[in-house]
Each structure stands twice: as C-alpha cells, then as structure tokens.
ZAMI-206256 format. One record per atom (N, C-alpha, C): x, y, z; residue in three letters. Coordinates in steps of 0.05 Angstrom, whole numbers, plus 5000, padded with zeros to 4 digits. Layout:
<atoms>
XYZALA;...
</atoms>
This chain:
<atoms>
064111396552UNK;061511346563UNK;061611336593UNK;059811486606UNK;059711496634UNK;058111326644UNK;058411106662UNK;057310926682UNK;057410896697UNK;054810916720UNK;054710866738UNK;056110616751UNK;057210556774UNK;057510346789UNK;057310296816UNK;056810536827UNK;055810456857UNK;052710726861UNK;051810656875UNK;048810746878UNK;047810606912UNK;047010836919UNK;044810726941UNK;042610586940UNK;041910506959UNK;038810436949UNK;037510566937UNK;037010826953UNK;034911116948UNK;036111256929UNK;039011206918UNK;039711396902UNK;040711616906UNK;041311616930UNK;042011896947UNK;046111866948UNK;047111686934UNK;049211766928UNK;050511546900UNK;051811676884UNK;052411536859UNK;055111546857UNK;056711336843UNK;059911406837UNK;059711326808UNK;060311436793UNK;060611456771UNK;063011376757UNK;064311346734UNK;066911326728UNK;066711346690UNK;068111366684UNK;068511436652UNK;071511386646UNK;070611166625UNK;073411176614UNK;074811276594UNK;077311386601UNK;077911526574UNK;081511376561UNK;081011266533UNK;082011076526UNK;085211256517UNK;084511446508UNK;087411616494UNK;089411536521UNK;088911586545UNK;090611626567UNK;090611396576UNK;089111146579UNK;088410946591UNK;087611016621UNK;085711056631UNK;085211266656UNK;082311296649UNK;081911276680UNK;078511286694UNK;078511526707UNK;075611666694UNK;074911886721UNK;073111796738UNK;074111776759UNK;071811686783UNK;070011946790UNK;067611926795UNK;066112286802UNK;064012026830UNK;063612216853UNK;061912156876UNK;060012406873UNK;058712346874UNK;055512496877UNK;052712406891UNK;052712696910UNK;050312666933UNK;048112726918UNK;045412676912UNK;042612726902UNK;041512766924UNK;039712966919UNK;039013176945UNK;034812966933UNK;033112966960UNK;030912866945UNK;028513026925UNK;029913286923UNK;028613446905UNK;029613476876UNK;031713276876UNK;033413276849UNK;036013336837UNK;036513586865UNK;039513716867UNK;042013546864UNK;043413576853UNK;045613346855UNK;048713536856UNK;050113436874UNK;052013566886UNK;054813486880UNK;057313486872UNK;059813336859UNK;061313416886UNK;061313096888UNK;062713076927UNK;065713066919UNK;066412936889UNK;069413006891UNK;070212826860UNK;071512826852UNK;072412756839UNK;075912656814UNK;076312446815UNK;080012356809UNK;080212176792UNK;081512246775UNK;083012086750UNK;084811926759UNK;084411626755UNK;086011346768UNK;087011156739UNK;089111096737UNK;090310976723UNK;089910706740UNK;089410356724UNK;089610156736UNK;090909986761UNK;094010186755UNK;096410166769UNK;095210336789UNK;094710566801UNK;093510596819UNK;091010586839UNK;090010426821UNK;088410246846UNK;088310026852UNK;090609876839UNK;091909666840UNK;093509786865UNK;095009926872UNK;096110076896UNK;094410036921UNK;092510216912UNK;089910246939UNK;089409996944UNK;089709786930UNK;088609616942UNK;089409386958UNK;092909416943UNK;094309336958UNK;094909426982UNK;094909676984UNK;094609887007UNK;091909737029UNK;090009647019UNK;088009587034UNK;088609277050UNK;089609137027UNK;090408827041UNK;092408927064UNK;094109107056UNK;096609037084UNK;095209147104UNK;093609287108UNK;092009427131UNK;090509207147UNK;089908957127UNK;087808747138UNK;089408517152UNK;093108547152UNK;093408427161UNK;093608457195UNK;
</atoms>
C-alpha cells in the first residue's frame, strides 16, 4: 500500500513510500504536482531500514 508522508502545503510536492514486505524494503518516490494536475516523478529509491539508519547517522556526525 502506497502512503503518502511528506506533502506541501499546496501539494505541490509529495514523497511517497510503499512497503514491500517479501524484501523488507521501502520505495521512496518524490513527486512535483504541476497546478493543473500534471505530476512529475522527481526520483525515486528502494531503502532497506539499515540504510537509513546510515543516513542518519550520516546526518548526526555532520551536526557535530
């Protein structure tokens, strides 16, 4: 099932993610909405827990 989890106000950009349980693994999808409805796939990556558990550790040592 695909769910949203990040959103603009206006809706003019969405991240999406889906989980898929066989693999244990998230697809993350970013998407621009144009205001006539157009919606654009800004990019999209399959993340295992362990890797964004990385990123994020990646993000604390940056903050020191």
């Amino acid at each position: 099932m695909e769910k949203v989890i990040v959103e603009t106000i206006n809706g003019m950009r969405q991240i999406k993610a889906e989980y898929n349980p066989k693999f244990n693994s998230v697809r993350f999808e970013e998407n621009t909405v144009l205001h006539d409805g157009r919606s654009f796939n800004i990019s999209r990556m399959t993340l295992r827990k362990e890797d964004v558990q990385a990123m994020l550790a990646y993000f604390d040592e940056l903050e020191k």
